[in-house]
C-alpha positions in Angstrom: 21.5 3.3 -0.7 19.9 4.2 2.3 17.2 7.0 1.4 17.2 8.6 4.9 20.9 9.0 5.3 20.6 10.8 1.7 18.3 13.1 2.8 19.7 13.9 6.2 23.1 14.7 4.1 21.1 16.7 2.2 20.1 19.4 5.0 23.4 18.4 6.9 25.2 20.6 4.0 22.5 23.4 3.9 23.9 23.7 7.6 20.5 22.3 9.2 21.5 20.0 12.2 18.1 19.1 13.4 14.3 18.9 11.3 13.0 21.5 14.4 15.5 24.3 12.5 13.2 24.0 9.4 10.2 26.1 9.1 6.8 24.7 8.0 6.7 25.7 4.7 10.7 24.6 3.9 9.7 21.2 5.2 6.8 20.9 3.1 9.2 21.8 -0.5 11.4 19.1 1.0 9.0 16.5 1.9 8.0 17.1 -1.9 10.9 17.1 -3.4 11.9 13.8 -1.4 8.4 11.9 -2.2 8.8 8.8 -4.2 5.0 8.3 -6.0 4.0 5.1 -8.2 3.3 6.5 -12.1 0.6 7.9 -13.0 0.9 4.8 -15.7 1.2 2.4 -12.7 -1.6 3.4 -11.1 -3.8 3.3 -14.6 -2.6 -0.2 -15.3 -3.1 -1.3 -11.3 -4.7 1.1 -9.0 -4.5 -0.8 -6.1 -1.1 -3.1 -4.9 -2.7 -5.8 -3.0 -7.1 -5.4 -3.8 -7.3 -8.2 -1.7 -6.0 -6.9 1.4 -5.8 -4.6 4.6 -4.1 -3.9 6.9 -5.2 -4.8 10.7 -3.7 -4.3 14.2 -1.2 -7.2 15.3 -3.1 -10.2 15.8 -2.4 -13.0 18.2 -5.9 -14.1 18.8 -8.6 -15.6 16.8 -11.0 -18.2 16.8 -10.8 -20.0 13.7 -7.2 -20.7 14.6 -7.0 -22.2 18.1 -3.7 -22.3 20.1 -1.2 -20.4 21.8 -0.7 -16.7 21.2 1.5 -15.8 18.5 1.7 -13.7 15.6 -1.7 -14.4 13.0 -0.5 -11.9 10.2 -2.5 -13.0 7.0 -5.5 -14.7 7.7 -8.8 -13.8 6.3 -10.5 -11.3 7.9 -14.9 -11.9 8.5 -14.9 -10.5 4.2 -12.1 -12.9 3.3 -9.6 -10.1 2.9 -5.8 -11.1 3.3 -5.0 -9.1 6.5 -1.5 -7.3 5.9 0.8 -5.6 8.4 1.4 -3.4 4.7 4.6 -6.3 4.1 2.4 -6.8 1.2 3.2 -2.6 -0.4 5.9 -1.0 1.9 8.8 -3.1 0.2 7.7 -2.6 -3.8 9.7 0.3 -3.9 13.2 -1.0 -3.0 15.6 -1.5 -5.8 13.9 0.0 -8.5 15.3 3.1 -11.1 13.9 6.4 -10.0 12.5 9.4 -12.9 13.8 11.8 -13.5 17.7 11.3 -13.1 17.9 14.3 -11.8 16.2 13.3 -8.5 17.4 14.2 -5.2 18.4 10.3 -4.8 20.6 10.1 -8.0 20.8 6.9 -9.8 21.3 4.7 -6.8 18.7 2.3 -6.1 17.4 2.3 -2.8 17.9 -0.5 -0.2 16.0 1.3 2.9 15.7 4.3 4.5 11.8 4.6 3.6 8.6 4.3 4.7 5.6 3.7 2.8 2.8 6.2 3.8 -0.7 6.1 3.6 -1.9 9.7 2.9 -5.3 9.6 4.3 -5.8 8.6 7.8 -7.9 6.2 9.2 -8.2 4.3 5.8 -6.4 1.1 6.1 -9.3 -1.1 7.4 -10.7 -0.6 3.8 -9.8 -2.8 1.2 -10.5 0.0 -1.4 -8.1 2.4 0.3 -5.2 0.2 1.4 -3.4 -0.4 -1.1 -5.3 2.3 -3.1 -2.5 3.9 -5.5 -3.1 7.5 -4.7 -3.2 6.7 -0.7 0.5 5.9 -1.1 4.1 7.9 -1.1 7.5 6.6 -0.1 9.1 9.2 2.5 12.7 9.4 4.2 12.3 7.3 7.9 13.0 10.9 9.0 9.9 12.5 7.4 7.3 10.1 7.5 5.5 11.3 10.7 4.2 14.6 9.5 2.4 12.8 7.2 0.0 11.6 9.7 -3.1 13.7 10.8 -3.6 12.8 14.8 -6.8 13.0 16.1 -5.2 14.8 18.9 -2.6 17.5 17.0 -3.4 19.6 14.0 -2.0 17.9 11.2 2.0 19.2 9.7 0.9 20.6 6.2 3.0 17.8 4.8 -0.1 15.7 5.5 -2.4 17.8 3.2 0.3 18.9 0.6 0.7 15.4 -0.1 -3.1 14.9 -0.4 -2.8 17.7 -2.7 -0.2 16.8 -5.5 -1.8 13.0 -5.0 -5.2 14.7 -6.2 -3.4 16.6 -9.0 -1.4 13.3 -10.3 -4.0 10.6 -10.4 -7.6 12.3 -9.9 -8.4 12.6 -13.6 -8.4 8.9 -14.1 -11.0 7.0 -12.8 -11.2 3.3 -14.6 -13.6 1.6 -13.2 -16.6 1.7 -10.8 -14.3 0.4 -7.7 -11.8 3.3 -8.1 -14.8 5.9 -8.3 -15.8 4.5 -5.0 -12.5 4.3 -3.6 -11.7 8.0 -4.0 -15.8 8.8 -2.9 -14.3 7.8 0.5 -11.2 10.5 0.6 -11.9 13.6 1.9 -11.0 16.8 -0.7 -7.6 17.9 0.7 -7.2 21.0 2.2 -6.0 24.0 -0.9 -2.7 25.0 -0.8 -0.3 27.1 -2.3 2.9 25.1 -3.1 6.1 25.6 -4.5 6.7 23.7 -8.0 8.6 21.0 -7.1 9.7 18.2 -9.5 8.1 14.9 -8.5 10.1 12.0 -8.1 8.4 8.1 -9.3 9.1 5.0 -9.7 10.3 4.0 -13.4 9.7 0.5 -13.0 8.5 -0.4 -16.8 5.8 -2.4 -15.8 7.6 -4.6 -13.3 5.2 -3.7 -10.3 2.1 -4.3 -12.2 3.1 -7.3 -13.5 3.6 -8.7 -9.7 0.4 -6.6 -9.0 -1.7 -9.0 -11.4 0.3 -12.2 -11.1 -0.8 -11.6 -7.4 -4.6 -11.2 -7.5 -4.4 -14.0 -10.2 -3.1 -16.3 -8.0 -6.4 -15.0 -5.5 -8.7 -15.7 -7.8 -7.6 -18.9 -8.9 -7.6 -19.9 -5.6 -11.0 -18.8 -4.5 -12.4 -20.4 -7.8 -10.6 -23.8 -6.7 -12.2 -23.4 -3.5 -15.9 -22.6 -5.1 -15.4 -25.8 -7.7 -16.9 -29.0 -6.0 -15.3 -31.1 -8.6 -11.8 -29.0 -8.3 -9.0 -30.3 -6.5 -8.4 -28.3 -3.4 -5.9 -25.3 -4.3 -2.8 -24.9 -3.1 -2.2 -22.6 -0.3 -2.6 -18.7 -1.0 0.0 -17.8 2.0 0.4 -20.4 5.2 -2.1 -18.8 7.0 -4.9 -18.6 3.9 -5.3 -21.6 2.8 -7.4 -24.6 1.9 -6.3 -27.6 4.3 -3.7 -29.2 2.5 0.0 -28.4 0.7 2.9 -27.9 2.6 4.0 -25.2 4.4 0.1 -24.4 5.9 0.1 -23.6 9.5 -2.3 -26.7 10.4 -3.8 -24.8 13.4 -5.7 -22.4 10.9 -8.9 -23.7 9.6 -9.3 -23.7 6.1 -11.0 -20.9 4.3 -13.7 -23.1 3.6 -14.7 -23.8 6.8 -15.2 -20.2 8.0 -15.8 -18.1 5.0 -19.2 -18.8 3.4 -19.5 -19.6 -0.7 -21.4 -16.2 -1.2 -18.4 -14.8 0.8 -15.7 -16.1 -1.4 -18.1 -15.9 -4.5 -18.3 -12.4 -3.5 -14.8 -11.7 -3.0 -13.6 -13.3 -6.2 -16.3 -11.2 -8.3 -14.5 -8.2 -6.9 -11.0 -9.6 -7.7 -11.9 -10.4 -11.8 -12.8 -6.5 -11.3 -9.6 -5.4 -10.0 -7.9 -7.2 -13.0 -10.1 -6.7 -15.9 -9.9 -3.7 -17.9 
């Protein structure tokens, strides 16, 4: 089902033709209503979707991996951070069952039509706030944009309701020392008073942490392959992050060990076993 269609539908039979017909604060109860959030038991059992990455402009450039220009999507950035173009969180959402039934999407599962959203600008340089679970929401295509605060418009008052019900869902629960820091580094949203709108989540049983973990496992073995002198050299993490040797490595990336410092990595992985213990 495509989620933007539904919702265009949606104001199609209210008579709306166009999003400029909708006054601020309509657009805010629909943006609500339309939001698709992680649990609140998601986020307690992973708060972050990918720990070990950001996301960073499109690289064609670098250094450590001489040649022509092309496309250098997931190499490790200077920290050894997996650097994303958000592949790694804007598809986790697709084809899962939606809570409550009665949400505005029914009991299709959705197949596109959304965009994942970070709701604080500016924060996806920062491996605490990338993938952070209460930076994210899933909005219709159509909606998406006035989530953004630009540094050159006032921000829609989508941008700060969503701050808002984020704060309200998931800012009791703070598990560990790296999430405390994480939400030291998002602004307090701007009050407001909303409608009560029924939020709409992922109902995934567990499926999303489960590929959450199996993910940061598979970084932290890696980085501890990397670390053991007497440890055969890992398998690659991804073609671009890799250790020199396994197939499907693009050979004209130097291997994380010969650009990334031990205290790096040993650094890195520390902050992984975090990120996955309890």
């Amino acid at each position: 089902m495509d989620a933007d269609a539904r919702f265009l539908s949606s104001i199609n039979r209210l008579g709306i033709s166009g999003l400029e017909e909708i006054s601020e604060d309509h657009l805010v109860d629909l943006a609500l209503k339309f939001a698709i959030w992680p649990s609140v038991a998601t986020y307690c059992d992973t708060p972050w979707f990918a720990p070990f990455a950001i996301r960073r402009i499109r690289v064609r450039v670098e250094p450590n991996a001489p040649g022509v220009k092309r496309d250098l999507w997931g190499l490790p950035n200077e920290s050894g951070y997996f650097t994303d173009d958000n592949s790694l969180i804007k598809g986790l959402i697709l084809n899962r069952p939606l809570s409550p039934e009665t949400n505005p999407y029914g009991g299709s599962r959705i197949t596109r039509g959304l965009v994942c959203c970070h709701i604080w600008s500016g924060t996806t340089a920062s491996p605490l706030l990338f993938s952070f679970v209460p930076n994210l929401v899933w909005l219709p295509k159509s909606l998406a944009r006035y989530s953004d605060a630009h540094f050159a418009a006032k921000p829609h008052p989508i941008h700060h309701a969503l701050k808002q019900i984020s704060l309200e869902r998931y800012g009791s629960v703070v598990r560990n020392r790296r999430v405390e820091s994480a939400w030291q580094l998002l602004e307090p949203p701007t009050p407001l008073i909303l409608n009560h709108i029924v939020q709409t989540e992922i109902a995934d049983d567990g499926k999303i942490s489960d590929l959450v973990k199996k993910r940061v496992k598979r970084m932290i073995d890696f980085l501890e392959a990397t670390l053991d002198s007497d440890s055969e050299m890992p398998r690659r993490f991804s073609k671009r992050y890799h250790a020199g040797i396994g197939n499907g490595i693009d050979k004209s990336v130097w291997p994380v060990q010969s650009w990334l410092t031990e205290e790096t990595r040993l650094k890195l992985l520390e902050e992984m076993t975090t990120c996955l213990g309890d």
